[in-house]
N, C-alpha and C positions, 0 to 999 in steps of 0.2 A: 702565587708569587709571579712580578712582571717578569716576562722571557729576557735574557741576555744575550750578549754577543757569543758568549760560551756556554748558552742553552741546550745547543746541539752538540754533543761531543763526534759526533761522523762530520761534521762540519765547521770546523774551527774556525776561526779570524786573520786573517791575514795579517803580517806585522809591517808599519810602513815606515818604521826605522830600520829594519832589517833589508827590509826590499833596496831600501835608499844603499843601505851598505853596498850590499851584491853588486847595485847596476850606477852606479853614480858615481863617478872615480874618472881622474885625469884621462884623457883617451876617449874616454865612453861617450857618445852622442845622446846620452840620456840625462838630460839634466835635472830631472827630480819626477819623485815617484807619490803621487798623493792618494790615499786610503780613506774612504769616505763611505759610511754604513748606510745610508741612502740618498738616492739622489732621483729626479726625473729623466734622465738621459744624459751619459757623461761623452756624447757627441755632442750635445747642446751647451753644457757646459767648457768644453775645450772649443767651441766655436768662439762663445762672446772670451774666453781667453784669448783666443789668438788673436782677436778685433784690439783685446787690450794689450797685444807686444809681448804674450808669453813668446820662450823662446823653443827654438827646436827641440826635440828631444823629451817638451813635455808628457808625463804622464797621467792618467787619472785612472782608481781604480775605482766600482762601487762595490759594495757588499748585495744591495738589493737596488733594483732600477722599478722606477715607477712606470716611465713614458718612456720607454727602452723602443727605438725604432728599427724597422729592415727595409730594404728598398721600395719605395713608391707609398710610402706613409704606413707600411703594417708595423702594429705594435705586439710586442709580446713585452712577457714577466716572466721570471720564475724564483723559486722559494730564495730567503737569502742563504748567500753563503752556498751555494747549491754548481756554481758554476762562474765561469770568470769571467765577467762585465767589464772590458775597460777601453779606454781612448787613447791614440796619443798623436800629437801635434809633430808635423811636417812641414818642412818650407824647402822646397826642391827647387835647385834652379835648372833643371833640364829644362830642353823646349815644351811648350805644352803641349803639344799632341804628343809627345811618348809618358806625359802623366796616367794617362786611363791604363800603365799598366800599373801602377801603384797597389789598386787593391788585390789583384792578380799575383803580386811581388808578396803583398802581405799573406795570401794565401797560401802561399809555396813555402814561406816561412815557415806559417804559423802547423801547416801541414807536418812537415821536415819534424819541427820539433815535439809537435804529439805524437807523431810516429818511433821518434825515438825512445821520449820517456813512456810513453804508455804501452809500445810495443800490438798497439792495431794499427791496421792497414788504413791509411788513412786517403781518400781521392777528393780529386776538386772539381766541383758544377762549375759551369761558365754560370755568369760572372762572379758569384759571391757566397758559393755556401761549401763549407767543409762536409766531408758523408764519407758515412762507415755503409761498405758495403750502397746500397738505396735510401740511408737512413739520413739525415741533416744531422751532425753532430756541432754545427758551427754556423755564424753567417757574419759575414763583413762588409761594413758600409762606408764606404768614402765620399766625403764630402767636401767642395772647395770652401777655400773663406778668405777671403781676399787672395792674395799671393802665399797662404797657406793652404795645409789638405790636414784634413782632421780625419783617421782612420779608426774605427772602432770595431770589436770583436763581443760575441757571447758565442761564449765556449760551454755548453753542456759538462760537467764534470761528477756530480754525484747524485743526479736526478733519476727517482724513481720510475719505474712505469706509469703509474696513478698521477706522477705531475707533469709529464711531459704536457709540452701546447700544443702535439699534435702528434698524431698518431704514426707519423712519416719520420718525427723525430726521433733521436739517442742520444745516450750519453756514454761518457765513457765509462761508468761503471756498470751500465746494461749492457757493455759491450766488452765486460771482466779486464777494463785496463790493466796493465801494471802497477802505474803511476797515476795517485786519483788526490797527491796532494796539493795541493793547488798553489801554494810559496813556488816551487818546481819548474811547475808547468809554465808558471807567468815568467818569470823569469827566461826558463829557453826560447819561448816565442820568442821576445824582447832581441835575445842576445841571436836568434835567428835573423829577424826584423833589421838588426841593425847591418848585419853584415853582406845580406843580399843588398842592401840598402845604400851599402857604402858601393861596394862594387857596380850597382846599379849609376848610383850617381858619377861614380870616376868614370865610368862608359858614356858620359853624357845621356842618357837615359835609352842608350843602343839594347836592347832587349837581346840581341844575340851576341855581341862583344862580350858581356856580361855574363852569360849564362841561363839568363833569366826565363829567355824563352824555350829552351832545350828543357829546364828544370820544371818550368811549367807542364810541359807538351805530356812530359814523364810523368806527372800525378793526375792528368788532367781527365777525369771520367766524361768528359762530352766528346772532346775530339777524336774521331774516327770513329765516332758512333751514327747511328739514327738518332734523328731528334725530332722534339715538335715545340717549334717556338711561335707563342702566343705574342702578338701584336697590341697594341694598345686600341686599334680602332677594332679589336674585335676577331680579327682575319688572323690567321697559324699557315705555318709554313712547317712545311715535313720534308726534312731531309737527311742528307750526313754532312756532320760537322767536320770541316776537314782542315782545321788550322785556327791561330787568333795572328792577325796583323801585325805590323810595325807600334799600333795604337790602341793594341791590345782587345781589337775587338773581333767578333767570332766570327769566322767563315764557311757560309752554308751554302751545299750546293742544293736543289730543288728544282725537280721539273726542267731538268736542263738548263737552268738559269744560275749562276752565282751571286748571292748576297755578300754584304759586308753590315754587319746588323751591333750598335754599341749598346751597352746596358741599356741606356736611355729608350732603345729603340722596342724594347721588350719588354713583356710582362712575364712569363717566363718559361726556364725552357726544360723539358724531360725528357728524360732516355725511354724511344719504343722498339717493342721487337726484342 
């Protein structure tokens, strides 16, 4: 018999009339929540959206992602229904150079609220990956698209040992969440997301007016550590990370010299020592 949506009973369906209820109402900066059982990348997707005048607040969720991407063109999958794939459309009028702290913003959220409902300690690598303990339980990509930013998340959520993509990976039920049901989960990110969000934007995108950079600095597993950030022509630089900027990007001191180094500028960075 063909598999179903409710094949897996550890892994149920997400409801996208329900979801709509929760988060879509007078007030709420979410204006609509769409549930789709597969798709190639619901970055890609809310891209040529926002090209066609979707408005803020959109969201997209997938059940299974085909061409699901992370920074600098890596692809991953994982089973459906397994973990939370989703996108959602921005159009920020801050200046642009306090944009690059957007995905930094979405991280502290998306942190804030798995630590709550799940009840593990949840820290954040510069620039884009959630982590339990050394482990990736999360990674976030932001992308511009004209005078919009499309921000996407895959959140590990009931992924076994045998399917992780990588042996550095978790999930949060290898890591005995509290909260492993994923209606929940999406939802607090969401309602985290928007409220950093809001206060981010009424600060004119002031990263310390806000909170945002105090809130970051507090989850933040690179800053004030050793690190070794790989360069794109090949060259690594070894130091301690000792802050992220106005522009959200990371400051390393090394060999007596100070860097100011933005995602772009890296391939990527680890805790040594």
């Amino acid at each position: 018999m063909a598999s179903s949506r409710y094949s897996d009973l550890d892994r149920p369906p997400l409801s996208e009339a329900a979801l709509n209820r929760a988060l879509v109402h007078p007030g709420s900066m979410w204006t609509g929540v769409t549930v789709v059982d597969t798709t190639g990348s619901t970055n890609a997707d809310l891209a040529q959206a926002a090209r066609d005048g979707a408005p803020e607040g959109t969201v997209l969720v997938a059940e299974a992602q085909q061409a699901g991407r992370g920074r600098l063109g890596r692809t991953w999958s994982a089973p459906p229904r397994s973990g939370l794939t989703f996108s959602i459309l921005l159009r920020p009028t801050v200046p642009p150079l306090a944009q690059g702290w957007l995905s930094l913003l979405y991280g502290v959220a998306a942190a804030s609220a798995v630590r709550r409902l799940a009840e593990v300690e949840v820290g954040l690598k510069w620039p884009n990956d959630l982590l339990i303990g050394e482990r990736k339980l999360a990674g976030v990509l932001a992308e511009r698209v004209d005078d919009a930013v499309v921000i996407g998340m895959g959140l590990n959520v009931t992924l076994r040992p045998d399917e992780l993509p990588t042996e550095t990976a978790t999930s949060l039920s290898i890591a005995e969440g509290a909260c492993l049901d994923r209606d929940p989960l999406l939802r607090a990110v969401l309602r985290e997301v928007e409220t950093h969000y809001r206060e981010w934007t009424e600060a004119k995108g002031d990263a310390d007016a806000s909170g945002l950079r105090p809130a970051y600095l507090a989850t933040s597993s690179t800053v004030g550590r050793q690190v070794r950030v790989e360069l794109p022509d090949g060259h690594a630089l070894t130091g301690l990370a000792t802050g992220v900027d106005g522009s959200g990007h990371l400051q390393l001191e090394s060999g007596g010299e100070r860097y100011t180094l933005s995602a772009g500028d890296v391939v990527h960075v680890r805790a040594v020592g």
